[in-house]
Kinemage of the C-alpha trace (Angstrom):
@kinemage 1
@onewidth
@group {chain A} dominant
@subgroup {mainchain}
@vectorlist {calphas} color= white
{ca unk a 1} P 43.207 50.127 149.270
{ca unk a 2} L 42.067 46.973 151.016
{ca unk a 3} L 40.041 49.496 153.115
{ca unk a 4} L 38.423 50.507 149.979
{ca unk a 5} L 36.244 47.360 150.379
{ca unk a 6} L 34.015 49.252 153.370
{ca unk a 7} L 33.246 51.817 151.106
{ca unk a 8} L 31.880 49.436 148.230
{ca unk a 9} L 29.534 48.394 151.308
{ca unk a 10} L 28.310 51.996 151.238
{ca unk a 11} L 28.032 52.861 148.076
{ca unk a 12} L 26.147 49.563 147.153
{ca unk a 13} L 23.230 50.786 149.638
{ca unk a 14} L 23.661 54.327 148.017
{ca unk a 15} L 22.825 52.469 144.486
{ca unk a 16} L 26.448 52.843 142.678
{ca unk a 17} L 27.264 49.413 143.097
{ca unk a 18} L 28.184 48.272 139.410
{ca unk a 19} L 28.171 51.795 138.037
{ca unk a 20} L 30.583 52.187 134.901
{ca unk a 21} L 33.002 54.725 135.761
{ca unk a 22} L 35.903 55.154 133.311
{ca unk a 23} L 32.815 57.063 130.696
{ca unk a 24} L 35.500 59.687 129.125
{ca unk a 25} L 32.867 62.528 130.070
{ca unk a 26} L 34.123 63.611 133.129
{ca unk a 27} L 37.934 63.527 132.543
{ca unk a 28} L 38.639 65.903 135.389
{ca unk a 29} L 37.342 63.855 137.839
{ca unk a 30} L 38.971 60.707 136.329
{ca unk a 31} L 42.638 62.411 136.821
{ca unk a 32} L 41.216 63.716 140.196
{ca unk a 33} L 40.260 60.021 141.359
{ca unk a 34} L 44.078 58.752 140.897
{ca unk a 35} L 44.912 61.696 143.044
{ca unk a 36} L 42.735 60.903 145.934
{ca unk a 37} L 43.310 57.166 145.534
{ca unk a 38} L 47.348 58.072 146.186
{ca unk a 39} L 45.718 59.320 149.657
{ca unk a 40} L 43.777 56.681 150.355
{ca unk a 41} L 47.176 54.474 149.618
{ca unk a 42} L 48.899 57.170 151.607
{ca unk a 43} L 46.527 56.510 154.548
{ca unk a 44} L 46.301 52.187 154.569
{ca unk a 45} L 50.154 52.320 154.376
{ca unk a 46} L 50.269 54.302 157.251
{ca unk a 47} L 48.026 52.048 159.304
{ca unk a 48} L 49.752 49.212 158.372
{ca unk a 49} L 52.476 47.572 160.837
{ca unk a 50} L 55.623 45.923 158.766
{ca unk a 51} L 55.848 42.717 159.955
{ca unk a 52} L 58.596 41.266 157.289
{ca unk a 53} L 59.879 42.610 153.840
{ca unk a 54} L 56.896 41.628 151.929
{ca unk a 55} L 55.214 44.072 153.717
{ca unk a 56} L 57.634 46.615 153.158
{ca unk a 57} L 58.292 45.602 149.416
{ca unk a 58} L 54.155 45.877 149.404
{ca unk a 59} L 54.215 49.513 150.777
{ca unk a 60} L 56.732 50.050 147.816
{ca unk a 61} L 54.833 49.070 145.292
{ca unk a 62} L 52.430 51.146 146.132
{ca unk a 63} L 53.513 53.965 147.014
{ca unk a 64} L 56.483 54.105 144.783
{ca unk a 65} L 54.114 53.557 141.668
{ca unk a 66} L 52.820 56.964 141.653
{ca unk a 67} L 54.318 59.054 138.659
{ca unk a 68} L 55.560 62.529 138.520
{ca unk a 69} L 53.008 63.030 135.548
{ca unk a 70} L 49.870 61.137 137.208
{ca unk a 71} L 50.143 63.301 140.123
{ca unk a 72} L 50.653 66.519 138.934
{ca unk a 73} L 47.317 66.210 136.969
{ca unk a 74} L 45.822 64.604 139.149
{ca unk a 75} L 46.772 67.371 141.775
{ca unk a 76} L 45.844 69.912 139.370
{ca unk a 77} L 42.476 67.758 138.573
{ca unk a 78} L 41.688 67.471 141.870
{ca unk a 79} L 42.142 71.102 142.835
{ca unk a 80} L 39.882 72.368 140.302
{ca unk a 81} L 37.366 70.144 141.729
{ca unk a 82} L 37.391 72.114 144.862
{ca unk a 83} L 37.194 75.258 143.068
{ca unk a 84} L 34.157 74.199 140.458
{ca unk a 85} L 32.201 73.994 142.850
{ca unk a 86} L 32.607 77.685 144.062
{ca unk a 87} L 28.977 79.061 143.050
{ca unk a 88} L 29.962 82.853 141.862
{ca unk a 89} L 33.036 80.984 140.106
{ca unk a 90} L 30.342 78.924 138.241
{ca unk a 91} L 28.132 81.360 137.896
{ca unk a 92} L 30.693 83.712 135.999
{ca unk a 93} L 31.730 80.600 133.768
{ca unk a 94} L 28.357 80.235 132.597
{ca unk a 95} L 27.407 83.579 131.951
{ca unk a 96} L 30.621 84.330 129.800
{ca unk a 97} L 29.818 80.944 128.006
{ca unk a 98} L 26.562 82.582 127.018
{ca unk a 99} L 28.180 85.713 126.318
{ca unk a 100} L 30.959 84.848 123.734
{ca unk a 101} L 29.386 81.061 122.940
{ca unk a 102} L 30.634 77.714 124.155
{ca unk a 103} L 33.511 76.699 121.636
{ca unk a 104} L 35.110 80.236 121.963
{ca unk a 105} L 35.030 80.282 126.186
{ca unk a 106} L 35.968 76.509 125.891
{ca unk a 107} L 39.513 77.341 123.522
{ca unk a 108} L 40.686 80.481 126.128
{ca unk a 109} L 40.243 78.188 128.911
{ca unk a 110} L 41.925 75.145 127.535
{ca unk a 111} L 45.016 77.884 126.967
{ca unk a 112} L 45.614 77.540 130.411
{ca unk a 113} L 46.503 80.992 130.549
{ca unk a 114} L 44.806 83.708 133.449
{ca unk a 115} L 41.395 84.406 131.731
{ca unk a 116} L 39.395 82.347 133.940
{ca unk a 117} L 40.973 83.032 137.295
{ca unk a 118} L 40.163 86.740 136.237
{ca unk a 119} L 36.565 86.157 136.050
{ca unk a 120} L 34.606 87.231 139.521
{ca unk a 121} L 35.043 84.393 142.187
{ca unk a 122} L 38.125 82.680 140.526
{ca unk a 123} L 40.528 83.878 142.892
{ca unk a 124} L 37.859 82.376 145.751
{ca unk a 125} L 37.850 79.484 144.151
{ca unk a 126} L 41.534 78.643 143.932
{ca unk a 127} L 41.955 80.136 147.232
{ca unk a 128} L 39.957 76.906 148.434
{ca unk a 129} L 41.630 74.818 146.359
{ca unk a 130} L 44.452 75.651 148.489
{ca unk a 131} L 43.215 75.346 151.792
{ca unk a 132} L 41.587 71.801 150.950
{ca unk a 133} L 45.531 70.551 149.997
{ca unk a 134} L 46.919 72.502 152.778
{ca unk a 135} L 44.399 69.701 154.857
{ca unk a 136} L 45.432 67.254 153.057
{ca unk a 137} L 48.968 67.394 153.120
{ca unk a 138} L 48.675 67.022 156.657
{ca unk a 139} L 47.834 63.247 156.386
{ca unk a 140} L 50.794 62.876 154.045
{ca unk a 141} L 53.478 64.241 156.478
{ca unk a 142} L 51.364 62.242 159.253
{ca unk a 143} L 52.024 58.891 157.118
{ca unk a 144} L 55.264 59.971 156.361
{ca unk a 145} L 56.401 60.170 159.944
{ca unk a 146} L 54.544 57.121 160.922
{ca unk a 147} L 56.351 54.920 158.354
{ca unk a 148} L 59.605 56.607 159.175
{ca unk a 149} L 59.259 55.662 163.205
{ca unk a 150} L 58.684 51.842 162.020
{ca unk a 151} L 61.628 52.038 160.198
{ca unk a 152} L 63.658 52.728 163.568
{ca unk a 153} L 61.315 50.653 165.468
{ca unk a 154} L 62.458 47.526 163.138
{ca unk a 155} L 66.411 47.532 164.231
{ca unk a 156} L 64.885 45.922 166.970
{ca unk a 157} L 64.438 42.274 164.383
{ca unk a 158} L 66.570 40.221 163.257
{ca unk a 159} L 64.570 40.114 159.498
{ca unk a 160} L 64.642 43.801 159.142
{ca unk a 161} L 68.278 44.145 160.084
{ca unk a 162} L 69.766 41.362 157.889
{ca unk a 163} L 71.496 43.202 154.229
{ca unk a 164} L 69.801 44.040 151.402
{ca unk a 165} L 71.411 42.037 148.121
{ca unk a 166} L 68.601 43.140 145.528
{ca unk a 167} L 68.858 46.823 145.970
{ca unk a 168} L 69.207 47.208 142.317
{ca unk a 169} L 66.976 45.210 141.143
{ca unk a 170} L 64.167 46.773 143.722
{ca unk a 171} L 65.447 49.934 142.577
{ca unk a 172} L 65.060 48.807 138.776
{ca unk a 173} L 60.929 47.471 139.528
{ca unk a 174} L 59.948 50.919 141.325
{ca unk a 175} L 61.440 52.473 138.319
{ca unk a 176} L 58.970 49.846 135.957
{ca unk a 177} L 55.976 50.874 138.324
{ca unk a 178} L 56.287 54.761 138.067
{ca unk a 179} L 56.627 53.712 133.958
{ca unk a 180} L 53.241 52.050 133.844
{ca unk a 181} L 51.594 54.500 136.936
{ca unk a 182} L 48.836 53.844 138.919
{ca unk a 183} L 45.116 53.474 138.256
{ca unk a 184} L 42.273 55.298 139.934
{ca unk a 185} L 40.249 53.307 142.520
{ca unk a 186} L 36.683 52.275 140.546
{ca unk a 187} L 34.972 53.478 143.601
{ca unk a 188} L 36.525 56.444 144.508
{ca unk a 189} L 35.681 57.508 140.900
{ca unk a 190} L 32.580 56.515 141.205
{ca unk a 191} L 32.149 58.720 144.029
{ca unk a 192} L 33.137 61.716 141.618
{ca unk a 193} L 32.431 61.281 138.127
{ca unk a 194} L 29.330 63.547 136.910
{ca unk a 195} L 27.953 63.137 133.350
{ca unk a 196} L 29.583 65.667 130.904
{ca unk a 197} L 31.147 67.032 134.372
{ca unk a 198} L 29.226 69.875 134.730
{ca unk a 199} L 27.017 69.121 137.426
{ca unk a 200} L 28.442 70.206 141.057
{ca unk a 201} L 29.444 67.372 143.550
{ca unk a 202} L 26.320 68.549 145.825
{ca unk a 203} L 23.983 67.923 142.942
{ca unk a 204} L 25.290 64.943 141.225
{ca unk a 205} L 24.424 62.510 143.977
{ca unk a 206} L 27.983 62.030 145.356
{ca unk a 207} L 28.034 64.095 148.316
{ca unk a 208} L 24.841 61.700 149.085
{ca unk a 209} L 27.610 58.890 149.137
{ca unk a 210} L 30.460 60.947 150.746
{ca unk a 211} L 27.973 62.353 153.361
{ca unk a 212} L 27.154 58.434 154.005
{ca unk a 213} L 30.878 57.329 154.933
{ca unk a 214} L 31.333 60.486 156.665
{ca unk a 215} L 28.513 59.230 158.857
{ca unk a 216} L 29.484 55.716 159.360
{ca unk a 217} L 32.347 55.820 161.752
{ca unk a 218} L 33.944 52.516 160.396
{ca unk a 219} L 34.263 53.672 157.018
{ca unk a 220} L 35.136 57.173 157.852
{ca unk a 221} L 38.400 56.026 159.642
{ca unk a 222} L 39.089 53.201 157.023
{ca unk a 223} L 38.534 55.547 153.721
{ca unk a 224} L 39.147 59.163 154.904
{ca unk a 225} L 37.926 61.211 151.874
{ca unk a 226} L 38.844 64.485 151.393
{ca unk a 227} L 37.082 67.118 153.574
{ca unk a 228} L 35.661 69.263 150.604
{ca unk a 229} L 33.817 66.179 149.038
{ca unk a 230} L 32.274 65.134 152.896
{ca unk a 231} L 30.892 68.838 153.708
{ca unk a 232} L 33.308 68.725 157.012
{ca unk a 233} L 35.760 71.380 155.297
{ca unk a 234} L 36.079 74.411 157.294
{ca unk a 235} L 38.839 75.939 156.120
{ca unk a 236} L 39.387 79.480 154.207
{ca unk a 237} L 40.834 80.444 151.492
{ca unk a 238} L 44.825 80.786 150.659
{ca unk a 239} L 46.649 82.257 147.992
{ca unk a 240} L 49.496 80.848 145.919
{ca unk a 241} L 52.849 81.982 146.563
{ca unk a 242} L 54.581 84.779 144.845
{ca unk a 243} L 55.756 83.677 141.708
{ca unk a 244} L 53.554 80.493 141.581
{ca unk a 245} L 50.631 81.757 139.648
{ca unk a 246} L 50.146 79.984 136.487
{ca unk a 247} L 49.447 77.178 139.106
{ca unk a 248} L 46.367 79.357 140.084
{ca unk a 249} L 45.464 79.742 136.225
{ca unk a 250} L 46.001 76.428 135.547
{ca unk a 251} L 43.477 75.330 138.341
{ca unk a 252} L 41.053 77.790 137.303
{ca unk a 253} L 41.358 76.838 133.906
{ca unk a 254} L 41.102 73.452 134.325
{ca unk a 255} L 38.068 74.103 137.029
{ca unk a 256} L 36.269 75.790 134.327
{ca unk a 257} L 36.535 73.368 131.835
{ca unk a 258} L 34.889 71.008 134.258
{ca unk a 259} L 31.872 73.455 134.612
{ca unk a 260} L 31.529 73.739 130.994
{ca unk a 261} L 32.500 69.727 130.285
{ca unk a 262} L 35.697 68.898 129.742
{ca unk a 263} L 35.076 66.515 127.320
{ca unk a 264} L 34.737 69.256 124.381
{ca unk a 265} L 38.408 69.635 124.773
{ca unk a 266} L 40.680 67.056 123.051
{ca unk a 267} L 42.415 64.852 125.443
{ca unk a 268} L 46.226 65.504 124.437
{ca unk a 269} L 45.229 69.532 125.346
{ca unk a 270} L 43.541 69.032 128.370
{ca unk a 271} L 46.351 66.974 129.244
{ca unk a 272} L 48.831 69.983 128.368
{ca unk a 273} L 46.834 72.370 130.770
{ca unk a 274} L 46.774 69.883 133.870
{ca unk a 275} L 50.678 69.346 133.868
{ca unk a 276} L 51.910 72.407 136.076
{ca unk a 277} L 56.072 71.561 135.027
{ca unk a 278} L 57.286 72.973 138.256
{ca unk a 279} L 55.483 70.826 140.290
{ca unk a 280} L 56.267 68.374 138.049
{ca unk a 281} L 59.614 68.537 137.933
{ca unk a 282} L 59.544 68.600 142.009
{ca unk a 283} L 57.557 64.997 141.670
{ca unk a 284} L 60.067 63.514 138.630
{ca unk a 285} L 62.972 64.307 141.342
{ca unk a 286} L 61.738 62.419 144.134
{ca unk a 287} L 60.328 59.666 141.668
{ca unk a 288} L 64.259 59.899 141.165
{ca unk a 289} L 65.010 59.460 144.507
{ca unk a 290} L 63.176 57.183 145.564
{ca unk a 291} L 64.602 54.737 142.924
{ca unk a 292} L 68.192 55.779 144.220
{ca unk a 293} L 67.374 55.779 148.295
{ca unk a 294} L 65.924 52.001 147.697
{ca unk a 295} L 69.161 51.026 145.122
{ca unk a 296} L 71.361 52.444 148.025
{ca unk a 297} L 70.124 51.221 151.733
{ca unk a 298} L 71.950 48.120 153.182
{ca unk a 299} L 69.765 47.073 155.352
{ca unk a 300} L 65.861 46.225 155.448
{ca unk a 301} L 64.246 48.907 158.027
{ca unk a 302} L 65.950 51.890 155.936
{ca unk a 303} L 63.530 51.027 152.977
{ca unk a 304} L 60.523 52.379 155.116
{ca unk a 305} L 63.028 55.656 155.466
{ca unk a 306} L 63.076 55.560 151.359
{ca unk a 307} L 59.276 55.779 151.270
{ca unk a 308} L 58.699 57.954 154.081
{ca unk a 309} L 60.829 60.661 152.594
{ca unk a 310} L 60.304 60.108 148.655
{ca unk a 311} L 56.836 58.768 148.357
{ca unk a 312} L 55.247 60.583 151.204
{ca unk a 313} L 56.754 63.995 152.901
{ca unk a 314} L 58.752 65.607 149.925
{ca unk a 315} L 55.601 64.384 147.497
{ca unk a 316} L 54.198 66.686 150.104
{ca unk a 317} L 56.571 69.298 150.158
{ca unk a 318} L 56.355 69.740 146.408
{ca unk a 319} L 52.611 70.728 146.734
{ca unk a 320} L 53.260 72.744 149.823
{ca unk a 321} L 55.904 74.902 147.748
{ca unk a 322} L 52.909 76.135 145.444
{ca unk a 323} L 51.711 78.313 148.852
{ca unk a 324} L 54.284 78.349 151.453
């Protein structure tokens, strides 16, 4: 996230220098934010040569800090970002809300069940969802694959091929890490958070702030935000797999609790609706793995292997499974 210090460059001049983030009122875009910081992490570890084991024990830590829980609500938080701000999908949202009244809307929603991807524009607005990770996925596997070619480019040194004695111990502080999680970059949420979350991105002031690193071509290629949030998405729309919808409710759900504010709905619930437990599981198994792939390797450049496949392309391949 070192990058990250561009950005606070940009989003002084745009005025959000100092802004308190962590409110409580926007608790979608709070889980969203750890989401999109693992990408930015994703991205600067990618970037990054290894030049000895600190810098490989440094890509561990994190990358390998990410739980299964943290980023299957913030996936799920971050993809009903994307569909929020789908204007029939609000639209609907709102005029059911004045239909049947606030607390009653805001209950069936936080059920997670398929009442709001049924309203008009709720399959549109998943469908985007979709395409917006099916972008973003691409940067994962591109990471991944980077990381993985430095691991065979480092047989070359005599550092990276001397044995590993600590592989338990390593194995044992990932396994700490993914216990405590990872925190959401302060300006990355402040890039997202809207008061009582019900304002779109486009009228909150933060695609003002997005559009301005999308401009600036040093900060673009040091924090690459996600397409939907710059206006550079172009995209359609895709459709969950066969089997995979209460991933779809659960995004719609969760997408119109943001419209309405999130905040009405106790935390412990909200929390219940964002964690999807099949892509969870997929994420708890390759937390598992990666703990077992860095207790196991003998030798220095297979740890990049470890975080290549664990942390980066099968993180990846458990959010592809949701469409593919």
């Amino acid at each position: 996230m070192a990058a990250l210090r561009v950005f606070a460059a940009v989003l002084a001049v745009a005025g959000l220098s100092g802004v308190s983030t962590a409110q409580g009122n926007d608790p979608v875009s709070e889980r969203a934010a750890v989401y999109m910081t693992y990408q930015s992490d994703a991205d600067q570890v990618g970037v990054k040569p290894f030049k000895n084991t600190n810098d490989i024990d440094a890509a561990l830590a994190t990358l390998g800090s990410y739980n299964a829980d943290q980023l299957t609500r913030g996936w799920i938080s971050y993809s009903a970002l994307v569909a929020s701000q789908d204007p029939e999908f609000r639209a609907n949202v709102r005029d059911i809300e004045a239909f049947y009244g606030r607390d009653r809307v805001v209950n069936s929603f936080a059920s997670g069940g398929g009442y709001a991807r049924s309203l008009k524009g709720g399959d549109d607005a998943v469908g985007s969802a979709i395409a917006v990770t099916d972008e973003d996925l691409a940067r994962l596997y591109s990471s991944a694959a980077i990381v993985k070619e430095q691991g065979y480019s480092l047989q070359g040194y005599g550092w990276a091929k001397s044995r590993i004695r600590n592989g338990g111990q390593r194995a044992d502080t990932v396994k700490v890490l993914q216990g405590k999680g990872q925190s959401a970059d302060n300006l990355i949420l402040a890039a997202l958070v809207s008061p009582g979350g019900a304002t779109p991105l486009s009228d909150s002031g933060a695609a003002g702030v997005t559009n301005a690193v999308a401009t600036a071509s040093d900060v673009a290629t040091a924090v690459r935000l996600p397409t939907f949030l710059t206006g550079n998405f172009t995209g359609g729309k895709k459709k969950v797999k066969y089997g995979k919808e209460p991933v779809a409710n659960q995004i719609a759900s969760v997408a119109a609790l943001r419209i309405l504010g999130a905040d009405a709905v106790d935390d412990a619930r909200l929390s219940r609706v964002m964690l999807e437990p099949s892509v969870q599981s997929c994420m708890r198994m390759q937390n598992l793995q990666l703990q077992g792939c860095v207790a196991g390797v003998g030798q220095e450049f297979e740890v990049p292997h470890c975080i290549s496949q664990h942390a980066l392309a099968e993180i990846a391949d458990c959010l592809g499974a949701v469409y593919k």
